[in-house]
N, C-alpha and C positions, 0 to 999 in steps of 0.2 A: 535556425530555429532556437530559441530559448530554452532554457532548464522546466520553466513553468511549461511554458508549450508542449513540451516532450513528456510531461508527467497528467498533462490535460487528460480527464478521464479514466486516468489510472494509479491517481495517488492514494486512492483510499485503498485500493485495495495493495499500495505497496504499503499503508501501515498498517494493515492488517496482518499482511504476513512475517512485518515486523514484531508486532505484540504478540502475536502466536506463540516465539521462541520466549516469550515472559515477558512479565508487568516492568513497564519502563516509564518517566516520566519525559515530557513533551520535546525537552531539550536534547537527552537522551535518543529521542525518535528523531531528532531532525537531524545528529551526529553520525546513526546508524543509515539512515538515505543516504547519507553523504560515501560515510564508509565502504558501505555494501556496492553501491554504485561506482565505485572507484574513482569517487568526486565528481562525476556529472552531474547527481541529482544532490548540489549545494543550493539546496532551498530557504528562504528565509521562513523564521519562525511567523510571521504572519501569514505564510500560505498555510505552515504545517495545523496550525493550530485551531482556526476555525473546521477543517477536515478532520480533528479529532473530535470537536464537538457536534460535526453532521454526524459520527460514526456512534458517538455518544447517545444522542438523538434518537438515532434510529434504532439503539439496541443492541450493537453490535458490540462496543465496549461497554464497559464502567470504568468508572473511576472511584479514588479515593487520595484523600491527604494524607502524607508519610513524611515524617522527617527527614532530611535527607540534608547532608552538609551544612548542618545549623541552618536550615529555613525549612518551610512550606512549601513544599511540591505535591501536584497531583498524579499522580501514578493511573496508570491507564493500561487494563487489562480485556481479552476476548473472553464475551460471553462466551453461552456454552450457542447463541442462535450464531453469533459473530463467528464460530469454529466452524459451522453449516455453512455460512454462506461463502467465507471463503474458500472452505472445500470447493464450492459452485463453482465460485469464480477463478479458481485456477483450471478449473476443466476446463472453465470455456476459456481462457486464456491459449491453455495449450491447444484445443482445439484451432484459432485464432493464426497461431503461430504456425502450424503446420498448413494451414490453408494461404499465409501470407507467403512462408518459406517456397512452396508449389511454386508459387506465381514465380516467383521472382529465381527460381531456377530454371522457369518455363518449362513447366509440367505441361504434359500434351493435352490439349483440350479434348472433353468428350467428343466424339462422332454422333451428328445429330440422324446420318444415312439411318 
């Protein structure tokens, strides 16, 4: 399975919980997936980039131009809706994961008797 594949349906919400810890520009975010990940999630900036402007889109971030190393970068910050929904969706992550982790310990199925 691929790096893209593995992060299918769940890359927004890992930059979201990137930008959480503070306004970072786009490169920045694709360096900290990588890091954080312990280099599995070595994404190219054409995956990461249009996912920041779905997130953008939707509300969830802003953005803004900053100077930064003699050029023009956009910096990309969590709303205060983008704070809420990630809240959401780490719930239902952990929920997610502890219902995945069950199975795969082979948690005993309810008794239907």
């Amino acid at each position: 399975m691929g790096q893209i594949d593995e992060v299918r349906g769940h890359l927004e919400m890992l930059l979201l919980a990137i930008v959480a810890d503070g306004p970072a520009h786009g490169y920045a975010l694709v360096e900290a997936l990588r890091e954080r990940s312990g280099g599995r999630f070595d994404l190219p900036e054409g995956t990461v980039y249009p996912a920041l402007h779905r997130l953008e889109a939707a509300g969830l971030l802003a953005s803004r131009w900053a100077e930064g190393a003699g050029r023009q970068r956009r910096v990309y910050e969590l709303t205060k809706r983008g704070h809420s929904v990630l809240a959401a969706r780490r719930e239902e992550w952990a929920g997610f994961v502890a219902s995945v982790q069950a199975i795969l310990r082979g948690a005993p199925w309810p008794s239907i008797a």
